[in-house]
C-alpha positions as a LaTeX table, in Angstrom:
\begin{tabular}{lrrr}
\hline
Residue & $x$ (\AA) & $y$ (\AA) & $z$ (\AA) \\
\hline
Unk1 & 21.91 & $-7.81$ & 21.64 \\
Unk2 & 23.82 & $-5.82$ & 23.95 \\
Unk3 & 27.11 & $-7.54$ & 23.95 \\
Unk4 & 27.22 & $-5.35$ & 20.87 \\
Unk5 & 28.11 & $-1.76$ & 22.17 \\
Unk6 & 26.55 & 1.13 & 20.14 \\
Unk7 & 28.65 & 3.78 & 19.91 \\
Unk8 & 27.62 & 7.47 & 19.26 \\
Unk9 & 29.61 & 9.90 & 17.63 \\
Unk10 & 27.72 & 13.46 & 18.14 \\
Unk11 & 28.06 & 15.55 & 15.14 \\
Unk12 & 28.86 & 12.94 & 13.03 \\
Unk13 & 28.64 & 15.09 & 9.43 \\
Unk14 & 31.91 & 16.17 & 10.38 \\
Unk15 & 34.59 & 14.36 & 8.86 \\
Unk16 & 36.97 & 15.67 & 11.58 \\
Unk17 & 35.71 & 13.56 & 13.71 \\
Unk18 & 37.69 & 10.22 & 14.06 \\
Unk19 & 36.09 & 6.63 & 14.26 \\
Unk20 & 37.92 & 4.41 & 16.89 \\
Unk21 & 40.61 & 1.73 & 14.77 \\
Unk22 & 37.93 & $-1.47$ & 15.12 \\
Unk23 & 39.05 & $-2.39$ & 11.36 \\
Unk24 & 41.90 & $-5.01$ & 12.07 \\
Unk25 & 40.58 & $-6.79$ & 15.61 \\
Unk26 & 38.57 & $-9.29$ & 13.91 \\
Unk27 & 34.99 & $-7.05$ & 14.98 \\
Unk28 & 32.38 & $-6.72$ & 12.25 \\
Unk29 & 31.35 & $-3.15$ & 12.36 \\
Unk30 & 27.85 & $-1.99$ & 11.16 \\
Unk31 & 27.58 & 1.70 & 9.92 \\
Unk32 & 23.61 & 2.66 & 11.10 \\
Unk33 & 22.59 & 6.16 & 10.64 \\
Unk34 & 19.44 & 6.61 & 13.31 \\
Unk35 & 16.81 & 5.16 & 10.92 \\
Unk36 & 14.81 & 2.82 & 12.89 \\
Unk37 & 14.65 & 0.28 & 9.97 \\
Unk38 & 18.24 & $-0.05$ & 9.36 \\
Unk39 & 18.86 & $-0.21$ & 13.32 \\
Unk40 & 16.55 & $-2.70$ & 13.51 \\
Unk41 & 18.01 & $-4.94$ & 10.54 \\
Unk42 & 21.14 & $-4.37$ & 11.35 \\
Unk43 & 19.95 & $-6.24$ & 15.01 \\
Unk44 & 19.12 & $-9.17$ & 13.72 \\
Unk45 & 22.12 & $-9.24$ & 11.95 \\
Unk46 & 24.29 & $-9.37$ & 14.57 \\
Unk47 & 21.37 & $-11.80$ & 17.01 \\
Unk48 & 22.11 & $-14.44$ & 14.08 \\
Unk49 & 25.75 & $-13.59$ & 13.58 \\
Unk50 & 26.84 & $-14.17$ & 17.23 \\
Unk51 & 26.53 & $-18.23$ & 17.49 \\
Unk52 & 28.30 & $-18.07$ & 14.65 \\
Unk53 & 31.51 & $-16.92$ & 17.32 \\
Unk54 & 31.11 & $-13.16$ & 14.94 \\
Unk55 & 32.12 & $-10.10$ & 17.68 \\
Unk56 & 30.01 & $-7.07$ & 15.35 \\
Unk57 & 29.63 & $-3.54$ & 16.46 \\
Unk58 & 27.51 & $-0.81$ & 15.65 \\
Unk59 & 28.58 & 2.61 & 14.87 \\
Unk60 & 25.57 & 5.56 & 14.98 \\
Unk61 & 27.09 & 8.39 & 12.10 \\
Unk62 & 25.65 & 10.28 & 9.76 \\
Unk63 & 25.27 & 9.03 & 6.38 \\
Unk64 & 28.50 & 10.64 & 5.17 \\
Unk65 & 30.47 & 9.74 & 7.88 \\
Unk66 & 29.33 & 5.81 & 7.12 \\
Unk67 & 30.57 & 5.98 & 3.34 \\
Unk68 & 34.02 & 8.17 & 4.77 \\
Unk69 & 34.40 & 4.97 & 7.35 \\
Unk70 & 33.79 & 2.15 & 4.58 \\
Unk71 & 36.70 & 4.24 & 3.03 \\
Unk72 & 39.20 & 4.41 & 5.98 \\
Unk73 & 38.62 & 0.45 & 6.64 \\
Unk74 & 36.61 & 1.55 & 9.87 \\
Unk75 & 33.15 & 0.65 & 8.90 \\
Unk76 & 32.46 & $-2.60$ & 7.00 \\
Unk77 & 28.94 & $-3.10$ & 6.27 \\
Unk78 & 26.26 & $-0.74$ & 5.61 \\
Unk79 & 22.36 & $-2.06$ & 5.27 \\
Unk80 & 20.86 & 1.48 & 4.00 \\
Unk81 & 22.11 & 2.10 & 0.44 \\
Unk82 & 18.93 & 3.96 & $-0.68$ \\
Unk83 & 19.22 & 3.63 & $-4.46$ \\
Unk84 & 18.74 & 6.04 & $-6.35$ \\
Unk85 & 19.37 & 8.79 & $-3.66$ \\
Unk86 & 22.51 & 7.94 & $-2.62$ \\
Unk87 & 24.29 & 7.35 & $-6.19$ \\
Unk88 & 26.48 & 10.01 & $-5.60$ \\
Unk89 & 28.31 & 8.87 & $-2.83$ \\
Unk90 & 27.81 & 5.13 & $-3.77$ \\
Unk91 & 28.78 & 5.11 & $-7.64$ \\
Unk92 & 32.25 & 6.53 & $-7.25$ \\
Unk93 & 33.51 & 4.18 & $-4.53$ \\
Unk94 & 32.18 & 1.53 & $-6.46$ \\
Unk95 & 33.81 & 2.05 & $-9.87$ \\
Unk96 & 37.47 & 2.15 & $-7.93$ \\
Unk97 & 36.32 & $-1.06$ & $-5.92$ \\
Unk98 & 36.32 & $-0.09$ & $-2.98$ \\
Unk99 & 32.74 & $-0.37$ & $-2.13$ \\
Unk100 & 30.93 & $-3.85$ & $-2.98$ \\
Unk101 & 26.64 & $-4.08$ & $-3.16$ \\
Unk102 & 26.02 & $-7.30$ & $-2.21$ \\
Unk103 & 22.48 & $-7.59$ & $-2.41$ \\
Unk104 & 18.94 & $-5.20$ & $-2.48$ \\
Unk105 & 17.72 & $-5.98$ & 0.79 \\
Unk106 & 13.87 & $-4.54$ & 0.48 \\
Unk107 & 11.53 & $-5.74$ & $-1.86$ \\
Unk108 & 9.09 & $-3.09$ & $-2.73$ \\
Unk109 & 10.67 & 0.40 & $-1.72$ \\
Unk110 & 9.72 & 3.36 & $-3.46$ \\
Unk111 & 9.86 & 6.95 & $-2.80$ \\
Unk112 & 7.48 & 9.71 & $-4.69$ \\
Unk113 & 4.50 & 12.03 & $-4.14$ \\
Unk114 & 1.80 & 10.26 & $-1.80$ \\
Unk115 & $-1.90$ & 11.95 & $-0.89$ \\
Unk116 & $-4.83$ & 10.76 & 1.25 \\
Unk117 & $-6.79$ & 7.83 & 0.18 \\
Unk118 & $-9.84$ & 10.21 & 0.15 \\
Unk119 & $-7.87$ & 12.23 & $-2.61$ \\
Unk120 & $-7.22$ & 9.41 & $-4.34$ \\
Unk121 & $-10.39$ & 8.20 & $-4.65$ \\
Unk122 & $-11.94$ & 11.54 & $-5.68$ \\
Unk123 & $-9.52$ & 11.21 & $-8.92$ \\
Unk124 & $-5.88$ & 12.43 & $-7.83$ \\
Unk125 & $-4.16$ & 9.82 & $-9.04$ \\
Unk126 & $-1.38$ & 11.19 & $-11.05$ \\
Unk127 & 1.07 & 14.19 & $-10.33$ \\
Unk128 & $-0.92$ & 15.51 & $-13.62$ \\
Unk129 & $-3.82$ & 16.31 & $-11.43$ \\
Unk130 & $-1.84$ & 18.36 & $-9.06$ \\
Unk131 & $-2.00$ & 21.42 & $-10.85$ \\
Unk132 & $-6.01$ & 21.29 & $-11.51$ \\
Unk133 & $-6.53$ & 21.82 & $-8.01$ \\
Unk134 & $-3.90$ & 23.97 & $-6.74$ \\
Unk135 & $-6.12$ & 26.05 & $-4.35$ \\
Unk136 & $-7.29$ & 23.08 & $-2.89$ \\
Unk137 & $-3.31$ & 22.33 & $-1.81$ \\
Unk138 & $-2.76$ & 26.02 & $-1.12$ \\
Unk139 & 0.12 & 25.19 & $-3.88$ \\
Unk140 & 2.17 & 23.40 & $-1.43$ \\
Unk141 & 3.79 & 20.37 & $-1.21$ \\
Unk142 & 5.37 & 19.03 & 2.02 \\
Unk143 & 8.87 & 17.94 & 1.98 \\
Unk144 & 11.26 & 16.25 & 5.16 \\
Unk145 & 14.14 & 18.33 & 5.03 \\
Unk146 & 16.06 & 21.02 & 3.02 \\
Unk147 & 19.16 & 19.49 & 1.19 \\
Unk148 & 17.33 & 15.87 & 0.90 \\
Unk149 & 17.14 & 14.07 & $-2.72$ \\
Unk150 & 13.38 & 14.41 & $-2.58$ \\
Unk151 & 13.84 & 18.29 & $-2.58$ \\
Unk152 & 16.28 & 18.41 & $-5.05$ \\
Unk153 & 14.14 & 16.70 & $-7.20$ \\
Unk154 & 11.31 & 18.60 & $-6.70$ \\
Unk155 & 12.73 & 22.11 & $-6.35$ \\
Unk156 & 13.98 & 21.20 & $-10.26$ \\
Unk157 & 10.32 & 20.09 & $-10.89$ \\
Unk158 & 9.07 & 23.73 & $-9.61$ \\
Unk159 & 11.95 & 25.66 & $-11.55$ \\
Unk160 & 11.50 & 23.48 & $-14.94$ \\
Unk161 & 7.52 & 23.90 & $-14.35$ \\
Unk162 & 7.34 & 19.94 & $-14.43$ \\
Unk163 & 3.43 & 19.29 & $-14.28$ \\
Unk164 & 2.53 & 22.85 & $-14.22$ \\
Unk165 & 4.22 & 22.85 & $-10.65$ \\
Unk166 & 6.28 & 26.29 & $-11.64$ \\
Unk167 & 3.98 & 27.92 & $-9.22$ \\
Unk168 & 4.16 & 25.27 & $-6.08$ \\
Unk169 & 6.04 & 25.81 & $-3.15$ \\
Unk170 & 8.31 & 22.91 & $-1.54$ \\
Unk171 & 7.29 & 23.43 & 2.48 \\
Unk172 & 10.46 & 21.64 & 4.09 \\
Unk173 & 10.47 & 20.57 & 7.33 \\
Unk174 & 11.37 & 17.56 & 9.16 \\
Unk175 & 10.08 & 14.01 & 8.64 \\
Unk176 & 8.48 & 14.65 & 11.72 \\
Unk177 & 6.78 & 17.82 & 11.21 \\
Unk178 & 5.79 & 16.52 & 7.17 \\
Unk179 & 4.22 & 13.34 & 8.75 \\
Unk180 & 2.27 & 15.59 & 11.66 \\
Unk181 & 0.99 & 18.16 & 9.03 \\
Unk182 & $-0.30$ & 14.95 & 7.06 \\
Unk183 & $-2.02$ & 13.13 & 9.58 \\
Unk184 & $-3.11$ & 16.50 & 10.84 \\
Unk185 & $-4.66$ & 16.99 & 7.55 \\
Unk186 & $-5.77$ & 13.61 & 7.00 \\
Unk187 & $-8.03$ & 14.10 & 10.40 \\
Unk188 & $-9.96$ & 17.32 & 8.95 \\
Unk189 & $-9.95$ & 15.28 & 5.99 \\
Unk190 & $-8.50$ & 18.10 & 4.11 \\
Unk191 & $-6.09$ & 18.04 & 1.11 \\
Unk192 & $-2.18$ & 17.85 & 1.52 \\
Unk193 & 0.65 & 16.32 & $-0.65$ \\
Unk194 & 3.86 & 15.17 & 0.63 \\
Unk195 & 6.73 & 12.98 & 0.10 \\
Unk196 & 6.19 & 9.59 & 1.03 \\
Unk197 & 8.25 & 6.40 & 0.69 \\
Unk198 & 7.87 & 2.34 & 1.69 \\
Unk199 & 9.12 & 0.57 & 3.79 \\
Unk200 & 8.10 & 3.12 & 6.72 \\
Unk201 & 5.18 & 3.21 & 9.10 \\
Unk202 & 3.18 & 5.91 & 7.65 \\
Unk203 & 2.30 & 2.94 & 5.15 \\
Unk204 & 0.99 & 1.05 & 8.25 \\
Unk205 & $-0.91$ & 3.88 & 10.00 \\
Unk206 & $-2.01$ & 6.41 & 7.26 \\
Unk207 & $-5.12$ & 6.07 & 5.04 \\
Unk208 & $-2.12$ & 6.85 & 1.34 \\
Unk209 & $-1.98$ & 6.20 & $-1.66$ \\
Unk210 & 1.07 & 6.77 & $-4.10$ \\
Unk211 & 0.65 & 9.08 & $-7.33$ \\
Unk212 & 1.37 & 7.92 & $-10.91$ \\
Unk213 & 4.09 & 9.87 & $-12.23$ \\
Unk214 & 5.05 & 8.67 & $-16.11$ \\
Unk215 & 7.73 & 11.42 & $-15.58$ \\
Unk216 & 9.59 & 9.41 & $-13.25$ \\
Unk217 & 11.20 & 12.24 & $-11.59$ \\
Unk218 & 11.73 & 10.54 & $-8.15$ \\
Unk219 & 13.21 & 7.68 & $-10.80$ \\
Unk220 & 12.34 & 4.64 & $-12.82$ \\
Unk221 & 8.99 & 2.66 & $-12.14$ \\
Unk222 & 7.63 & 5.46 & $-10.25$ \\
Unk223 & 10.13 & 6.13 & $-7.68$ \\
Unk224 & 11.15 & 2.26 & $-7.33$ \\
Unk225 & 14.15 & 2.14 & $-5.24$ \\
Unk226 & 16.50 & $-0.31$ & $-3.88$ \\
Unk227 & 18.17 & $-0.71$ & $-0.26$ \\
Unk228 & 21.54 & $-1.88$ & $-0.77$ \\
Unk229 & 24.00 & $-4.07$ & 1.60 \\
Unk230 & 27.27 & $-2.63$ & 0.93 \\
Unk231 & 30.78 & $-4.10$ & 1.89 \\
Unk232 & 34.23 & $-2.79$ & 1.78 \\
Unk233 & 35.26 & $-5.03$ & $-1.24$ \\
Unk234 & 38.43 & $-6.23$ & 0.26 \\
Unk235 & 36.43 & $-7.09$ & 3.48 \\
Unk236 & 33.82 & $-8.79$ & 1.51 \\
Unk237 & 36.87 & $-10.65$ & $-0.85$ \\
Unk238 & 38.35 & $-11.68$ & 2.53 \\
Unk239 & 34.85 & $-13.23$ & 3.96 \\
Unk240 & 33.06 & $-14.85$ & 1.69 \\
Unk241 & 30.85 & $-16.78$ & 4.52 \\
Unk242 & 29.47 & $-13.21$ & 5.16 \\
Unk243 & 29.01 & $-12.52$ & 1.81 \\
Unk244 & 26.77 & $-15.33$ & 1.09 \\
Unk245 & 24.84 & $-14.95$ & 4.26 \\
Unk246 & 24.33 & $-11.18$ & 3.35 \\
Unk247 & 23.15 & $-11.91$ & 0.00 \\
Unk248 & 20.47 & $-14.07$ & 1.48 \\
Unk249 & 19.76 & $-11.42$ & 3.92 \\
Unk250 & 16.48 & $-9.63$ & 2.88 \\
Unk251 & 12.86 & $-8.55$ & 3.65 \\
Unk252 & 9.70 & $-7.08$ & 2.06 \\
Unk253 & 8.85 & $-3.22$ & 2.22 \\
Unk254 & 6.02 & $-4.32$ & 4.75 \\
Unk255 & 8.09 & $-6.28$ & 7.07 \\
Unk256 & 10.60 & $-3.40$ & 7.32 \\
Unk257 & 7.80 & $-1.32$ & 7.57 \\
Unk258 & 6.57 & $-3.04$ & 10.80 \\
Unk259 & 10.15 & $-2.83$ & 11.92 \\
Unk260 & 9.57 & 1.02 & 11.60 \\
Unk261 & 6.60 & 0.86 & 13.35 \\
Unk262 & 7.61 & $-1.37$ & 16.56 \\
Unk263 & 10.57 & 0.39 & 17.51 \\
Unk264 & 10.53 & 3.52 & 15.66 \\
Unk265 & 6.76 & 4.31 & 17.12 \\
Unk266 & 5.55 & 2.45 & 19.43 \\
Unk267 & 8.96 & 2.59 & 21.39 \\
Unk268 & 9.48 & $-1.36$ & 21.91 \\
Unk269 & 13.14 & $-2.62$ & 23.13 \\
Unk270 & 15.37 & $-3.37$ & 19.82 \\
Unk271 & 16.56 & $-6.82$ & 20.96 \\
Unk272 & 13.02 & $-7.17$ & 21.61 \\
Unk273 & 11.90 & $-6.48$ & 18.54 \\
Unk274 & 15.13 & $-8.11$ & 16.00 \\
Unk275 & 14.22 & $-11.50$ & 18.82 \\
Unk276 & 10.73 & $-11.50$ & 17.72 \\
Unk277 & 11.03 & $-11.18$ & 13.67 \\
Unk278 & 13.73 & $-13.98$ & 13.97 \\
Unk279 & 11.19 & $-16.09$ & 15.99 \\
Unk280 & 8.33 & $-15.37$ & 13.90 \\
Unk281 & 10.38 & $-16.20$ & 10.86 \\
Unk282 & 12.67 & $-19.42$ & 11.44 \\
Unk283 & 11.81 & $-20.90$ & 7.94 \\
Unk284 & 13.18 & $-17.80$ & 6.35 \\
Unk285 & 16.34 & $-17.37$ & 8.75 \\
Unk286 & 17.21 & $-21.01$ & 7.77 \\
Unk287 & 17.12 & $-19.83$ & 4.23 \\
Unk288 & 19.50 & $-17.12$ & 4.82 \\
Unk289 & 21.84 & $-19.35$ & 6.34 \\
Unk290 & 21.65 & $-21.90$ & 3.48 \\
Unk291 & 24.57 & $-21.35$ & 1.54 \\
Unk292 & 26.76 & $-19.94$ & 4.66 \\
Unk293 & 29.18 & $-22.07$ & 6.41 \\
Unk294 & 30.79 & $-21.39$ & 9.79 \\
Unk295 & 34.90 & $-20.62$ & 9.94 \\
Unk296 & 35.61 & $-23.94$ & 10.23 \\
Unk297 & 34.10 & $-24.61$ & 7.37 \\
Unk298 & 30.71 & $-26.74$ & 9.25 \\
Unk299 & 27.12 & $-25.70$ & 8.38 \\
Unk300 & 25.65 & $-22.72$ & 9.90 \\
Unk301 & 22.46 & $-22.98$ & 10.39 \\
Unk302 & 22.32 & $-26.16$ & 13.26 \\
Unk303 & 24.60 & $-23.90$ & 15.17 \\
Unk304 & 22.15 & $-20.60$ & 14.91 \\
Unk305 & 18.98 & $-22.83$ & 15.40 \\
Unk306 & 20.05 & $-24.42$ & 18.43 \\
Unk307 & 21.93 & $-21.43$ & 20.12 \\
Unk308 & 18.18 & $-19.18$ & 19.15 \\
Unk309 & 16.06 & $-22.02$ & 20.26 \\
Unk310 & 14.23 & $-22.14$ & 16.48 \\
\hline
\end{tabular}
């Protein structure tokens, strides 16, 4: 939709950098760190928003500099609260109100330790059988970047020897370079552990499978995890349309996954790709828009079906 400017702030971990005042001109503004699923929900948000008279904006920031702009009234709704990663910044601003999680917007995510299906099916099924064939590894486990929640967790698993891992080496890259050593491995059909999560494309184009870990170190129920929709609480107490359409706003691990996938790999358009879900999906749009009226008080959906041609 590119009546919605994107604005890029370059070096956006650095709080001295100001976002412009958008807070008080009646714009919806959309915090999006450059994750291709998040840019790509966030997309249709704003496609199904607009016959609905909403102006929304997109800001591209680092992660931090989304929660410091949901503090400073600048941002107002963020799609990527990876739960449990991002507790830390999340919990805080929560317990003084001034953050609000609306709803878990992926079914299905998880994040743990993920090997090739041909592992898998030789009998590496748990992150108990790591350590039983560390030579076959080379003791290494591949990581996407120093300083992430994923190392943290498992540099404590190497100190604490967690699974006999006391010897293992974190290799910490990128999430590019993790993903090319894994699907370099997985075409020698060699061994190699790394970090993997859902919804992303490597679910879509890699041969995986997730390891058991009744540990739970990446968290409960093996690494489940929830993507949060947060809202500035006294933006969400001040539109409660948005709130109910946001609660209704949601997808599956796999759909995200093929968001991922289309514009995150295979290069496609956004608007392209955001126009196409919403097509493919009208039943489901007209869901979201069940509860949700329009700001003079008239039902939303006729108005979003017509103007989308659903």
């Amino acid at each position: 939709m590119s009546a919605s400017p994107r604005m890029l702030l370059v070096g956006g971990l650095l709080s001295s950098l100001a976002l412009p005042t958008q807070a008080d001109d009646g714009t919806l503004n959309f915090g999006v760190p450059a994750w291709p699923g998040i840019t790509v929900k966030t997309e249709i948000a704003e496609q199904l928003l607009a016959p609905l008279g909403y102006d929304t904006r997109t800001h591209e920031l680092g992660l931090q500099v989304v929660y410091q702009g949901m503090d400073s009234g600048d941002i107002d709704v963020f799609l990527g609260g990876w739960m449990p990663a991002q507790r830390e910044m999340f919990d805080p601003r929560e317990a003084d109100d001034r953050l609000r999680a609306v709803a878990n917007n992926v079914d299905g995510a998880q994040m743990t330790l993920a090997v090739p299906e041909y592992l898998y099916e030789q009998g590496i099924q748990s992150f108990a059988d790591l350590d039983a064939n560390h030579e076959q590894f080379n003791g290494q486990i591949h990581g996407f970047g120093a300083g992430s929640a994923a190392s943290e967790i498992l540099e404590d698993a190497i100190a604490n020897d967690t699974w006999g891992l006391g010897d293992w080496r974190l290799v910490d890259t990128s999430e590019v370079g993790m993903l090319s050593a894994a699907q370099d491995a997985i075409s020698r059909e060699e061994a190699i552990v790394w970090v993997g999560w859902t919804p992303h494309w490597m679910n879509l184009e890699l041969p995986m499978r997730y390891l058991d870990d009744p540990q739970d170190l990446f968290g409960e129920n093996n690494g489940e995890s929830d993507v949060l929709t947060l809202m500035r609480s006294d933006y969400a107490e001040a539109n409660p349309e948005l709130v109910a359409f946001f609660e209704a706003f949601t997808f599956s691990a796999e759909e995200q996954s093929w968001m991922i996938q289309e514009y995150g790999q295979q290069d496609r358009d956004l608007e392209e790709v955001a126009g196409e879900w919403i097509r493919d999906n009208a039943e489901r749009v007209e869901a979201m828009f069940a509860e949700v009226n329009d700001r003079d008080g008239q039902p939303a959906w006729p108005q979003v079906e017509a103007a989308l041609e659903l």
